[in-house]
Biopython code that builds the backbone (N, CA, C, O; Angstrom):
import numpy as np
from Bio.PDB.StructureBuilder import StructureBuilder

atoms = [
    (1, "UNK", "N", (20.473, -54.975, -109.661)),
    (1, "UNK", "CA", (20.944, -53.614, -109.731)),
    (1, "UNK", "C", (19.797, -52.698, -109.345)),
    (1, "UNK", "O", (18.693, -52.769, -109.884)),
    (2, "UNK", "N", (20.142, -51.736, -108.279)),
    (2, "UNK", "CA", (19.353, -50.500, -108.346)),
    (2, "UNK", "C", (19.901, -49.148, -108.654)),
    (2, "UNK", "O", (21.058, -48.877, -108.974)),
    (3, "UNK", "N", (18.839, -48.305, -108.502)),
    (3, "UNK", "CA", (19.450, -47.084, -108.356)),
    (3, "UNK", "C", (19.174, -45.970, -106.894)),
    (3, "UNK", "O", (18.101, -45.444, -106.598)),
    (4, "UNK", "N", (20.229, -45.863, -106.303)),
    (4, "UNK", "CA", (20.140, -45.496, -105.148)),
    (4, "UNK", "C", (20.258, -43.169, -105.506)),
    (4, "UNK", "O", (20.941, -42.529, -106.306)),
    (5, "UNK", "N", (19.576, -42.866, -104.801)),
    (5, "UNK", "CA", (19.880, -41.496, -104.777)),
    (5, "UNK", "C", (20.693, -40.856, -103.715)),
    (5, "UNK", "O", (20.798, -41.334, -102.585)),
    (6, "UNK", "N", (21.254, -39.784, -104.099)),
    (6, "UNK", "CA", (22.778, -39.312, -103.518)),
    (6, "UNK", "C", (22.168, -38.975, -102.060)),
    (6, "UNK", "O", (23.007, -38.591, -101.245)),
    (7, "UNK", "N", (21.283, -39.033, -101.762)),
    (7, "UNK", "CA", (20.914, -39.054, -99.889)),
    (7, "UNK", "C", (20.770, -40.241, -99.382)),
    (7, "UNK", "O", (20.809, -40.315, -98.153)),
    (8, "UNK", "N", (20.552, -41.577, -100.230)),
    (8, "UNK", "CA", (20.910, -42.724, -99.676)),
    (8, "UNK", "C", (21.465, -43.562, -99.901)),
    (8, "UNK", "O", (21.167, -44.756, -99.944)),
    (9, "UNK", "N", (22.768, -42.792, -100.159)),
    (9, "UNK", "CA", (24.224, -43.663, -99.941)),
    (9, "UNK", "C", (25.079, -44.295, -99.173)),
    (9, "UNK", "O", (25.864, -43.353, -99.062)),
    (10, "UNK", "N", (25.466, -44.968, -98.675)),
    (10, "UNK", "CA", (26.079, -45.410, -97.658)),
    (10, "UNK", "C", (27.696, -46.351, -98.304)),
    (10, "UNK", "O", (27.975, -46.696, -99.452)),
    (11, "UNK", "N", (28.305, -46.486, -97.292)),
    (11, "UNK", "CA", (29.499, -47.157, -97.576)),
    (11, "UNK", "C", (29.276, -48.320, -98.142)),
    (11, "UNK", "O", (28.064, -48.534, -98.152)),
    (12, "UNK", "N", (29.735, -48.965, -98.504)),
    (12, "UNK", "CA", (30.052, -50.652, -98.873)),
    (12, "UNK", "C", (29.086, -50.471, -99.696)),
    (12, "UNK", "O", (28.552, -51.565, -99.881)),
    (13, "UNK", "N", (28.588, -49.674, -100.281)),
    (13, "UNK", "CA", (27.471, -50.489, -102.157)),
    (13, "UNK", "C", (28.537, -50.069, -102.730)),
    (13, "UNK", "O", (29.348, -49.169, -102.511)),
    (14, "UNK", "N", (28.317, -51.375, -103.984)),
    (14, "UNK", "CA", (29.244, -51.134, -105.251)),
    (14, "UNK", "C", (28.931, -50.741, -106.595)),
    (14, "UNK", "O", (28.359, -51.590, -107.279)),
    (15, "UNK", "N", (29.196, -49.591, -107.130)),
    (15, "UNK", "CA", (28.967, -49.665, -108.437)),
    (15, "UNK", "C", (28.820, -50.388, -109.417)),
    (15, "UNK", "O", (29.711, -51.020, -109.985)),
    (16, "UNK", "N", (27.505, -50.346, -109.734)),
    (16, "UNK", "CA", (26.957, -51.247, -111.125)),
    (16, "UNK", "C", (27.826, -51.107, -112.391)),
    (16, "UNK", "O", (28.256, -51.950, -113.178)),
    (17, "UNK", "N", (27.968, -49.476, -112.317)),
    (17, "UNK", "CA", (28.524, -48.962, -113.478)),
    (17, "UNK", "C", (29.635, -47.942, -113.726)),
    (17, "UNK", "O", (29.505, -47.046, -112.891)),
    (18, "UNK", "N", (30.645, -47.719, -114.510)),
    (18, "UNK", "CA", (31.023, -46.627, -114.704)),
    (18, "UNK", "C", (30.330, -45.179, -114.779)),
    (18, "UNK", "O", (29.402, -44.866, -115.524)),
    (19, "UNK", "N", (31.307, -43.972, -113.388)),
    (19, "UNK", "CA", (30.523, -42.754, -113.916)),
    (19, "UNK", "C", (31.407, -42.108, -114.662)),
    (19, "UNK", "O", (32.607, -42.233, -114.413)),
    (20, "UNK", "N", (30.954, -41.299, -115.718)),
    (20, "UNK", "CA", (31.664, -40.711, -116.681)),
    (20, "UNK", "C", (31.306, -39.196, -116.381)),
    (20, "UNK", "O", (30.272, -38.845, -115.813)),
    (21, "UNK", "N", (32.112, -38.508, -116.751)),
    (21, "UNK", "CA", (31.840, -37.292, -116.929)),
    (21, "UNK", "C", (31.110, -36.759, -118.589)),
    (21, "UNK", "O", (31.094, -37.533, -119.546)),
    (22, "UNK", "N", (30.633, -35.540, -118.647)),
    (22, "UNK", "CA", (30.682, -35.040, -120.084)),
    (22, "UNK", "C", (31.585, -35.106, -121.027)),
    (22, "UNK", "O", (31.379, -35.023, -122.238)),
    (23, "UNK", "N", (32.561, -35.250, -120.501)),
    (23, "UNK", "CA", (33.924, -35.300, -121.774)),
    (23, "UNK", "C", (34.265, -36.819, -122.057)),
    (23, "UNK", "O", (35.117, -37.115, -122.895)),
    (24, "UNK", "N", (33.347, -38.084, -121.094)),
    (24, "UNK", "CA", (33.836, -39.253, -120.833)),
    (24, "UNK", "C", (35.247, -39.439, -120.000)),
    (24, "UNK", "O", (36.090, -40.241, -120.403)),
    (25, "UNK", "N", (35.395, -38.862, -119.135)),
    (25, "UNK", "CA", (36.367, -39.471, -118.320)),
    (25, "UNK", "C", (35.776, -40.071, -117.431)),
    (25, "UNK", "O", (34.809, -39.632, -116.809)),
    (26, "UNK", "N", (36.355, -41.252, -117.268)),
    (26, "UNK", "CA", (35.999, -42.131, -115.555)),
    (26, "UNK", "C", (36.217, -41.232, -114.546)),
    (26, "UNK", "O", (37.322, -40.712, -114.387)),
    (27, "UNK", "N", (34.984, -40.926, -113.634)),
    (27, "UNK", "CA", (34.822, -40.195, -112.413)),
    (27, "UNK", "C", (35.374, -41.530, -111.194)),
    (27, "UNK", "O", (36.205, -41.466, -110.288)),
    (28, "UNK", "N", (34.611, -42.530, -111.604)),
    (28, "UNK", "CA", (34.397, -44.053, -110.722)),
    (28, "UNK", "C", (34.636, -45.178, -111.384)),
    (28, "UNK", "O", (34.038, -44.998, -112.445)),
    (29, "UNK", "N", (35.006, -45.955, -111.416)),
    (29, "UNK", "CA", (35.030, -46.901, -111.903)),
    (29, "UNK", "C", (33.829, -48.273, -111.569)),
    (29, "UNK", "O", (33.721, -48.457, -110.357)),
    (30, "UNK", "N", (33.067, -49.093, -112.312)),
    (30, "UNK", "CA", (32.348, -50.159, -111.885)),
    (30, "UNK", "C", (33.204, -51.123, -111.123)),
    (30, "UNK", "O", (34.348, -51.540, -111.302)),
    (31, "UNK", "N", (32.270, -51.349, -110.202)),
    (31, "UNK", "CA", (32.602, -52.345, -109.341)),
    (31, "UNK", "C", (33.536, -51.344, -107.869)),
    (31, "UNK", "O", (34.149, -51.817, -106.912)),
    (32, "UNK", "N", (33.327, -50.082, -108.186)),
    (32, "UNK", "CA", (34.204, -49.573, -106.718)),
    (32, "UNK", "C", (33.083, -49.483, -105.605)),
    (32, "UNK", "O", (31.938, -49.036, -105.535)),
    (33, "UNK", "N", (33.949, -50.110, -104.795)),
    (33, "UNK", "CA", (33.275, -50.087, -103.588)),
    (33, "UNK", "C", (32.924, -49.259, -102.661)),
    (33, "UNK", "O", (33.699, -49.554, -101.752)),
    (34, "UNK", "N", (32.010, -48.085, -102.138)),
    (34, "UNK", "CA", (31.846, -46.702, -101.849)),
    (34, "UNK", "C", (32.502, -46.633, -101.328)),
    (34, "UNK", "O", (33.058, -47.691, -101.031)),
    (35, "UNK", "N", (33.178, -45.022, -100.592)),
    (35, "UNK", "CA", (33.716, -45.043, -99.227)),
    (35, "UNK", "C", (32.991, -43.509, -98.537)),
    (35, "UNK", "O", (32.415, -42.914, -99.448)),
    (36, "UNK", "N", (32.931, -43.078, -97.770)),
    (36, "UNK", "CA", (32.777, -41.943, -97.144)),
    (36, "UNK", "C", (33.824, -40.987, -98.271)),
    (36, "UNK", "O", (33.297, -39.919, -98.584)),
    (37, "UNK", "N", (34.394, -41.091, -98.529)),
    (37, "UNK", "CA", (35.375, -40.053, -99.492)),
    (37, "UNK", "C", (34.436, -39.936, -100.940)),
    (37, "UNK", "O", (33.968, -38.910, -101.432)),
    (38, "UNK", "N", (34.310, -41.594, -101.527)),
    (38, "UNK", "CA", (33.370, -41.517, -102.565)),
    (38, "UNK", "C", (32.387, -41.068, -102.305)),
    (38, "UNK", "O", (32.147, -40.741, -103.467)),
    (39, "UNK", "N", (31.241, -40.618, -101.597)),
    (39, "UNK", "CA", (30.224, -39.805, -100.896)),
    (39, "UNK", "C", (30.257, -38.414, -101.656)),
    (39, "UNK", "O", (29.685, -37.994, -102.662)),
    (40, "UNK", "N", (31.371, -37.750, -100.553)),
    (40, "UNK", "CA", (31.717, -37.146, -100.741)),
    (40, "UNK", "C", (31.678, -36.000, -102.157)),
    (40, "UNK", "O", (31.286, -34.843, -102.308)),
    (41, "UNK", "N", (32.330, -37.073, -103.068)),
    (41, "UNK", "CA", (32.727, -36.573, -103.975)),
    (41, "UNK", "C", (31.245, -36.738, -104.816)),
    (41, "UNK", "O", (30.716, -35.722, -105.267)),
    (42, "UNK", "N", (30.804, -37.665, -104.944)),
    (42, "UNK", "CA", (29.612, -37.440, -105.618)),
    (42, "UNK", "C", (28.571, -36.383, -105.093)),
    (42, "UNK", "O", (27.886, -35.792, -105.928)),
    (43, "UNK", "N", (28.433, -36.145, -103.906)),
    (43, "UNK", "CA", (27.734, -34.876, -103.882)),
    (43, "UNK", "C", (28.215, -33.808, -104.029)),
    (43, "UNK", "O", (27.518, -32.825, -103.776)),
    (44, "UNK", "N", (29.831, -33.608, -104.577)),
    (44, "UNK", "CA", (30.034, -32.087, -105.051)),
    (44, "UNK", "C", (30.275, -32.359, -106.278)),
    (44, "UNK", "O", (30.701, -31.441, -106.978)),
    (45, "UNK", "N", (30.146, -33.194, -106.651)),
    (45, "UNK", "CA", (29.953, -33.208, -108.553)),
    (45, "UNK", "C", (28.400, -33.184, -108.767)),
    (45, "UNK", "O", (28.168, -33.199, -109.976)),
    (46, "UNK", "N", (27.461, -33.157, -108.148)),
    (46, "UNK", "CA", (25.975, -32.590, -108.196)),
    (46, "UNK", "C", (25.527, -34.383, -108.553)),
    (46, "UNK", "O", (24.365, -34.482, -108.946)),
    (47, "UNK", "N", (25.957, -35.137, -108.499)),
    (47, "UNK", "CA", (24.680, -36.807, -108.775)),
    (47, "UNK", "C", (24.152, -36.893, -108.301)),
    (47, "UNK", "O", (24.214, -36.648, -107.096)),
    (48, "UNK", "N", (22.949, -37.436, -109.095)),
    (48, "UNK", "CA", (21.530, -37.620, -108.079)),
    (48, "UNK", "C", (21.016, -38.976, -107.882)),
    (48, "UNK", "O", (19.877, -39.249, -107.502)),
    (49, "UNK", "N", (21.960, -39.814, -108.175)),
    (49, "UNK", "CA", (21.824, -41.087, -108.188)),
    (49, "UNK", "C", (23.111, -41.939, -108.894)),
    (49, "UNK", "O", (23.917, -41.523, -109.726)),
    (50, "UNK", "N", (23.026, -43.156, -108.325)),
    (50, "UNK", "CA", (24.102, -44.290, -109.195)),
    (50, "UNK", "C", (23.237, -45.444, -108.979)),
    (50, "UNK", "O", (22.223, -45.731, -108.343)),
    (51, "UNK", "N", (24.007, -45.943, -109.722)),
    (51, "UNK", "CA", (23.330, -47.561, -109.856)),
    (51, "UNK", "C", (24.254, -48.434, -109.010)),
    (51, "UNK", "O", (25.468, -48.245, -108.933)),
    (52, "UNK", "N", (23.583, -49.413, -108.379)),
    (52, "UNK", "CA", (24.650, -50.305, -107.764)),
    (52, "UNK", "C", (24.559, -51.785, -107.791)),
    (52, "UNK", "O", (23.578, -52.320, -108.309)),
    (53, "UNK", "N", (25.393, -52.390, -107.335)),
    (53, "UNK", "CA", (25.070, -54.029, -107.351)),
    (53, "UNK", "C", (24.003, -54.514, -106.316)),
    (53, "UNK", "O", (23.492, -53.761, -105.487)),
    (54, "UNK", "N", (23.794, -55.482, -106.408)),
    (54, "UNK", "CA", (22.893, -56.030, -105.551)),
    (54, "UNK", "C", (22.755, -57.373, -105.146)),
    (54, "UNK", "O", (22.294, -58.085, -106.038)),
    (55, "UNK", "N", (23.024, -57.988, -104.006)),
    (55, "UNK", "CA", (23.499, -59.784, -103.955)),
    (55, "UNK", "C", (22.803, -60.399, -105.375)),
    (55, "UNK", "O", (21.945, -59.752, -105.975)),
    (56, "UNK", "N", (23.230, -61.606, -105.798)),
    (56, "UNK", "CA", (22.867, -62.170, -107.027)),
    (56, "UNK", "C", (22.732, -61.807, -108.504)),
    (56, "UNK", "O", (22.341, -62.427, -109.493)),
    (57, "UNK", "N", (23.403, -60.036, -108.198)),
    (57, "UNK", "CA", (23.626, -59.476, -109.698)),
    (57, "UNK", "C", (24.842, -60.214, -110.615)),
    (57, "UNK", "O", (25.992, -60.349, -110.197)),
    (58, "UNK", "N", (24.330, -60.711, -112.071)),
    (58, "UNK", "CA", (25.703, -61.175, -112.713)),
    (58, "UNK", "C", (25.893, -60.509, -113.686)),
    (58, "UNK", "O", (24.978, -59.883, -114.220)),
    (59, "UNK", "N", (27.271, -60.500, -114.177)),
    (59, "UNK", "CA", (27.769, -59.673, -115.385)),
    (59, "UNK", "C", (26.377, -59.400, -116.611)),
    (59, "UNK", "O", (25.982, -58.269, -116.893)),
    (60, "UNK", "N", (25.813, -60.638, -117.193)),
    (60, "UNK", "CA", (24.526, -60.608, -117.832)),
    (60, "UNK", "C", (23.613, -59.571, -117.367)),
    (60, "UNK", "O", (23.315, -58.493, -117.883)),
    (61, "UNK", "N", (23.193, -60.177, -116.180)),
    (61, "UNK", "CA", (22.062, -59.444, -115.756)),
    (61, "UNK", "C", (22.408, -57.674, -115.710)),
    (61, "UNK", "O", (21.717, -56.738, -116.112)),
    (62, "UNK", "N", (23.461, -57.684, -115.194)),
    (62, "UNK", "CA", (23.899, -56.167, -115.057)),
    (62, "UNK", "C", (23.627, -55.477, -116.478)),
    (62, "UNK", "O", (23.105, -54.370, -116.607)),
    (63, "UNK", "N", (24.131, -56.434, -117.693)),
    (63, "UNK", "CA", (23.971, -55.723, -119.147)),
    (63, "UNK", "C", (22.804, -55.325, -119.947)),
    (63, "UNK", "O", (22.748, -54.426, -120.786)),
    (64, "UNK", "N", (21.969, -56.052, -119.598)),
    (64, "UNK", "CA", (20.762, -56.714, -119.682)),
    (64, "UNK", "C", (20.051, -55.393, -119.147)),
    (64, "UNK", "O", (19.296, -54.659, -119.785)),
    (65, "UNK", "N", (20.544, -55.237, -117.580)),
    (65, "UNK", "CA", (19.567, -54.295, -117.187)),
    (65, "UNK", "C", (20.031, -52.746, -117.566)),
    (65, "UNK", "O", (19.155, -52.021, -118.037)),
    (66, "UNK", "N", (21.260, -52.248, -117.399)),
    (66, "UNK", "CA", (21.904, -51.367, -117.950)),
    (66, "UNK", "C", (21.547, -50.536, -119.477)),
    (66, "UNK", "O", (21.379, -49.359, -119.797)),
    (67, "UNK", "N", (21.539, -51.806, -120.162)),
    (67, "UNK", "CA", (20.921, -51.629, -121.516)),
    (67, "UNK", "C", (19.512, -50.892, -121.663)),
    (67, "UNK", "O", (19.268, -49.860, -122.288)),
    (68, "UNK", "N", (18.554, -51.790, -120.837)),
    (68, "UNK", "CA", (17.056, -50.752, -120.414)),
    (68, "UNK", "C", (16.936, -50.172, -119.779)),
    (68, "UNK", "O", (15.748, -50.038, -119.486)),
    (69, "UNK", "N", (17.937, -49.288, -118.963)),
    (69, "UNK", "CA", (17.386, -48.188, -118.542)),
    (69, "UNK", "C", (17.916, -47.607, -119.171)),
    (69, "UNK", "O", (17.153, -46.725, -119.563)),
    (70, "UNK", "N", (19.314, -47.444, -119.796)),
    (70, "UNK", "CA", (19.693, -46.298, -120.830)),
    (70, "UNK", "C", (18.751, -46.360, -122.004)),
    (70, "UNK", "O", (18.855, -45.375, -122.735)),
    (71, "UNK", "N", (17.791, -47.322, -122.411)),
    (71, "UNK", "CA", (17.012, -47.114, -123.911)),
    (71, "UNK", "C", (15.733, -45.914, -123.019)),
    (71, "UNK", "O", (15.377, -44.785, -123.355)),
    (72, "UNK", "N", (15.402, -46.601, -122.056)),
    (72, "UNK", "CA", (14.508, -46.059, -121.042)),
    (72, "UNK", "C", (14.968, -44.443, -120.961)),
    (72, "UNK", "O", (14.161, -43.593, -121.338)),
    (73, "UNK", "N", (15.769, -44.203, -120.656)),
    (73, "UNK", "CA", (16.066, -42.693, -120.760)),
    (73, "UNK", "C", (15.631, -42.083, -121.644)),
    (73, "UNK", "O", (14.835, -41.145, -121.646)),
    (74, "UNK", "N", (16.338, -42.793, -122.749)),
    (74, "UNK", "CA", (16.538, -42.163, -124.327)),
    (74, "UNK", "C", (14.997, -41.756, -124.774)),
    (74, "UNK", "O", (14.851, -40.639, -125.270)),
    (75, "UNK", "N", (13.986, -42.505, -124.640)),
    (75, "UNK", "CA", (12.895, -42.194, -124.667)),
    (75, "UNK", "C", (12.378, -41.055, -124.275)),
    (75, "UNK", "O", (11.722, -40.230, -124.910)),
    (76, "UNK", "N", (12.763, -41.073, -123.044)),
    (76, "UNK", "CA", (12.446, -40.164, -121.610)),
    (76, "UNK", "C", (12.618, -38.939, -122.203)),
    (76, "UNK", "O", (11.899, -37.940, -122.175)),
    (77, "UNK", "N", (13.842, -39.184, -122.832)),
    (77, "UNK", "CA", (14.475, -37.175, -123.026)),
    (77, "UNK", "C", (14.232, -37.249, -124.461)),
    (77, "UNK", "O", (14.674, -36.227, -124.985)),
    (78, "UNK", "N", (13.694, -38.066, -125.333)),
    (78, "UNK", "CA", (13.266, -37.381, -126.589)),
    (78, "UNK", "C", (11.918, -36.787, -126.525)),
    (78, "UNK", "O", (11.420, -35.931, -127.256)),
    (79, "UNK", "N", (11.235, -37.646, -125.116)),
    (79, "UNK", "CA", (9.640, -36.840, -124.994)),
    (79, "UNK", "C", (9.838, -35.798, -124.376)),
    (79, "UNK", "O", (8.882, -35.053, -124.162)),
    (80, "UNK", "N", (11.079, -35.481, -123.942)),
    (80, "UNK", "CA", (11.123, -33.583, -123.464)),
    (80, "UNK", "C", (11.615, -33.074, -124.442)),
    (80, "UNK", "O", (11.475, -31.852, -124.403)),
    (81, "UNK", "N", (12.272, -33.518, -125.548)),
    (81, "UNK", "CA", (12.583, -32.395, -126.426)),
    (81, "UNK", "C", (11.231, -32.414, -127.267)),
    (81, "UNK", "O", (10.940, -31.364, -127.839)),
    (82, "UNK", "N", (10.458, -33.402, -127.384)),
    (82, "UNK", "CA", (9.035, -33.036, -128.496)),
    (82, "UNK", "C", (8.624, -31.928, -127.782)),
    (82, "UNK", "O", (8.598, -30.837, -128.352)),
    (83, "UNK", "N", (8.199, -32.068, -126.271)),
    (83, "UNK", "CA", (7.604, -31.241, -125.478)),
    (83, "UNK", "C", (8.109, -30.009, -125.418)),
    (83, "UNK", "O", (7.355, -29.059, -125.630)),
    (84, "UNK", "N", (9.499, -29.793, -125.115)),
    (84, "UNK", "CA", (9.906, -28.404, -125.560)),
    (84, "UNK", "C", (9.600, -27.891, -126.482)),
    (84, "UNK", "O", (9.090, -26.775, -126.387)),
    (85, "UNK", "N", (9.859, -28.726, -128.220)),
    (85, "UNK", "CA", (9.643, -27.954, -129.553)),
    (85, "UNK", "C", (7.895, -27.660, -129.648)),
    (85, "UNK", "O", (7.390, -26.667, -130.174)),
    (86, "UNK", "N", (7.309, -28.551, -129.135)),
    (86, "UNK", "CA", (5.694, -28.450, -129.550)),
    (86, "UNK", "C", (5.274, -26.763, -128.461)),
    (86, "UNK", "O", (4.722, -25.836, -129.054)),
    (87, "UNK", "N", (5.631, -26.611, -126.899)),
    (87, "UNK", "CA", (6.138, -25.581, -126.301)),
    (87, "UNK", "C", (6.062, -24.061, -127.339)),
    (87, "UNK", "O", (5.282, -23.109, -127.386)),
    (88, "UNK", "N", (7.127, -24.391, -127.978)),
    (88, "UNK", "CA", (7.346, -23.372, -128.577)),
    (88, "UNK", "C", (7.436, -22.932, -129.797)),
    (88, "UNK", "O", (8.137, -22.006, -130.204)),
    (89, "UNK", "N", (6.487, -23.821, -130.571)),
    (89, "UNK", "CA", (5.818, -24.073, -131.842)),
    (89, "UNK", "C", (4.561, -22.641, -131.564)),
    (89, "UNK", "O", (3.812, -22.548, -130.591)),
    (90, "UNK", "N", (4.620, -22.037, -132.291)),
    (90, "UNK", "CA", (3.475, -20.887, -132.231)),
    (90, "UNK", "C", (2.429, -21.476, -133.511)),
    (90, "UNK", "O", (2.777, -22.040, -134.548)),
    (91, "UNK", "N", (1.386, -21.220, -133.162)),
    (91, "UNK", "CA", (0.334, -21.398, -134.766)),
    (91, "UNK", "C", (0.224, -20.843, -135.689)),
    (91, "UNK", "O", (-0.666, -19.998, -135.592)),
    (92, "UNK", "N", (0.681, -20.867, -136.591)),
    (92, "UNK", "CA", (1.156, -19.571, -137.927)),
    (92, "UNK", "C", (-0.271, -19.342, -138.763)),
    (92, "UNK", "O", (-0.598, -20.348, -139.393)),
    (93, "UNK", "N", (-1.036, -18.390, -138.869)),
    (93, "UNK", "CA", (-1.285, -17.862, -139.390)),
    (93, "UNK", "C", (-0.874, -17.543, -140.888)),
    (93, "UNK", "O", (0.198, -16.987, -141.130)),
    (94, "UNK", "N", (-1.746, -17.906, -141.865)),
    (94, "UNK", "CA", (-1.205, -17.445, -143.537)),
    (94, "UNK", "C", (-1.143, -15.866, -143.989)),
    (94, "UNK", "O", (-2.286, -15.438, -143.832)),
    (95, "UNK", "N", (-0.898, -15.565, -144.131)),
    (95, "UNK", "CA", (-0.739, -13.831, -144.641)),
    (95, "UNK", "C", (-1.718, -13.609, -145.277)),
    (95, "UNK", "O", (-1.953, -12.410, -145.431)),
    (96, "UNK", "N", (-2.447, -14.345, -145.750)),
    (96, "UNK", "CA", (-3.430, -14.036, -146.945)),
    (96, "UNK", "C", (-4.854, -14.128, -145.656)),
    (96, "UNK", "O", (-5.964, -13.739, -146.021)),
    (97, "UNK", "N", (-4.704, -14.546, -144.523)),
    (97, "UNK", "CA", (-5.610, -14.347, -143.853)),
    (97, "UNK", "C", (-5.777, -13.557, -142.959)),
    (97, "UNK", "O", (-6.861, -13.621, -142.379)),
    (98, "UNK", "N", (-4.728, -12.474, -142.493)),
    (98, "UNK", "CA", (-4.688, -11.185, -141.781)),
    (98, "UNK", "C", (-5.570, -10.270, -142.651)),
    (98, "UNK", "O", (-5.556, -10.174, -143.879)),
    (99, "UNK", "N", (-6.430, -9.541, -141.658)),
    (99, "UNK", "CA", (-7.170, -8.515, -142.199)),
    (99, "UNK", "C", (-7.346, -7.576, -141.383)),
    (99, "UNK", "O", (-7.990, -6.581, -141.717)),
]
sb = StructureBuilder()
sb.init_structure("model")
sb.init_model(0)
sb.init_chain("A")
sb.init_seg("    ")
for serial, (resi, resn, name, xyz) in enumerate(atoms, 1):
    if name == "N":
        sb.init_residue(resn, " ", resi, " ")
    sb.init_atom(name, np.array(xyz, "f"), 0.0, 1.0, " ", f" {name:<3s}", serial, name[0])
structure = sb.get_structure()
């Protein structure tokens, strides 16, 4: 499995995975096979990437890998929310030390 970005897409790769929307609806289904229409549509729903199959990918391996990059994310975007809150964490000062 890779992950290809929405400028190098081409016909015939197949989805690794389901795309979902925010509400969870299936946009795509895994295992669809691109078309110029699917193109399409993923660049006016704004994606910047999908994941796809790749000769010798198996159901395992797909889960396997699926699994670490979504933990991989999860990481990813809890170190931008520290980074945001630390951001905008000001240094407080005690009252008893204004003069």
């Amino acid at each position: 499995m890779k992950r290809v970005g929405e400028k190098d897409l081409y016909e015939g790769l197949v989805m690794a995975e389901a795309l979902v929307d925010k509400d969870d609806q299936v946009l795509l289904e895994a295992n669809t096979v691109l078309t110029c229409r699917h193109i399409e549509l993923l660049h006016s729903w704004d994606i910047s990437f999908v994941r796809v199959r790749e000769p010798g990918d198996t159901e395992e391996s797909l889960a396997k890998q699926l699994q670490a990059d979504r933990e991989q994310e999860e990481r990813e975007e809890q170190e931008k929310q520290k980074k945001r809150r630390k951001k905008f964490q000001a240094p407080m000062t005690p009252w008893f030390a204004s003069a």
